[in-house]
C-alpha positions, 0 to 999 in steps of 0.5 A, a space after each residue: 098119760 101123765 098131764 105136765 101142764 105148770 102155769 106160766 109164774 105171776 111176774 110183777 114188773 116194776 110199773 105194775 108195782 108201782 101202780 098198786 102202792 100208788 093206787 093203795 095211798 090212793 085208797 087210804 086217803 080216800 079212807 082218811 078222809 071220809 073218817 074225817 068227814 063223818 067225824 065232823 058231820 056226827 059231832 055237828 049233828 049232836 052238838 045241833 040236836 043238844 042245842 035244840 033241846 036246850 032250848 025246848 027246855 029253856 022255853 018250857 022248863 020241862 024236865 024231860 028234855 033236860 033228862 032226855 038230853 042226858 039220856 040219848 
């Protein structure tokens, strides 16, 4: 007994072509721009975290918040 079965081919037509290359300029957008906005939000984060820092310092002239800033 000999089994013969072949699956049918994969046919992509056109629309689902189409579908897909929309669907990854979908997707790289969306990445570009979620990259986008953590990149804003971290510099934000650190430029905040520098500012609060100096200012410790500047209020109590200890140098550990000067060394501190420098070291993180």
């Amino acid at each position: 007994m000999e089994f013969s079965y072949q699956p049918p081919p994969l046919v992509l037509n056109c629309r689902m072509i189409s579908l897909l290359a929309a669907w990854m300029w979908i997707g790289m957008l969306g990445a570009f721009l979620f990259i986008l906005i953590q990149l804003i939000l971290i510099v934000d984060f650190a430029h905040a975290w520098n500012e609060a820092w100096v200012g410790n310092y500047e209020e109590s002239q200890s140098k550990w918040w000067y060394c501190g800033r420098y070291l993180m």
